[in-house]
N, C-alpha and C positions, 0 to 999 in steps of 0.2 A: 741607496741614492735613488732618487724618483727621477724618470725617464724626463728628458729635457729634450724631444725632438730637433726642438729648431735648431739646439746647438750639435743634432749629427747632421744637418742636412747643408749641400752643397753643390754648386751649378758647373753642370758639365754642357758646354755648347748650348748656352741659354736654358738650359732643363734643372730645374729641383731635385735632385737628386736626395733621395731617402735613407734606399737601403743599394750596395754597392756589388751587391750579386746579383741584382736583379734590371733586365731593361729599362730603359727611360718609359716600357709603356707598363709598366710593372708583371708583363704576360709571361719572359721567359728567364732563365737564368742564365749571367756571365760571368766570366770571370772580373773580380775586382782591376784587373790591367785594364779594362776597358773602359773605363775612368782615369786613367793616369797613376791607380797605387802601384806601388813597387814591392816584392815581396823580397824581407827580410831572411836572412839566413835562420833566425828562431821559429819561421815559419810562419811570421803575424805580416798581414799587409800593410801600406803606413803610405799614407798623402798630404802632403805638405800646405797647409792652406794659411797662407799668411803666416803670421808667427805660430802657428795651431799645428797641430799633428793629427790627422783622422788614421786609428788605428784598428785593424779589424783582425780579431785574434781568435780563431775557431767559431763560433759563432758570437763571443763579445764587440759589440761596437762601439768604439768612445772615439771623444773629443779630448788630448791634452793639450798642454798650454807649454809655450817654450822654457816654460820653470819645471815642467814635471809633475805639473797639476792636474786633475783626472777635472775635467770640466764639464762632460755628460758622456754617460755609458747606456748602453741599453744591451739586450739579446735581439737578435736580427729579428726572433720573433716577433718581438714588441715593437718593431718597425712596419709601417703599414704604407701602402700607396696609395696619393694623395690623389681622388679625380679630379 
């Protein structure tokens, strides 16, 4: 699947929000609760946005859909910060 940014990205306190480990200023690393995900007992983080699910599961980050639909994935790698 070819990386679909726009559909991992999402606003935390008016900020774009990219990649979920990393600051709003893209300089340091946090933990994903600091965006509001909740960590699942299988170990994957999971944020509720709309009917959508942002899940982040070791370094996989996707977009699903309240069907179960994988809507955009990437590796956190391939996540970059936007100036």
């Amino acid at each position: 699947m070819a990386l679909n940014i726009e559909r991992l990205i999402f606003v935390h306190e008016d900020m774009e929000i990219r990649n979920p480990t990393e600051s709003e200023c893209g300089r340091f690393e946090v933990p994903p609760s600091e965006y509001g995900f909740e960590l699942q007992a299988e170990g994957a983080w999971r944020l509720q946005q709309g009917t959508d699910v942002l899940e982040l599961n070791g370094t996989t980050y996707s977009r699903i859909s309240a069907a179960g639909e994988l809507l955009a994935q990437a590796d956190l790698s391939e996540v970059e910060y936007a100036d």
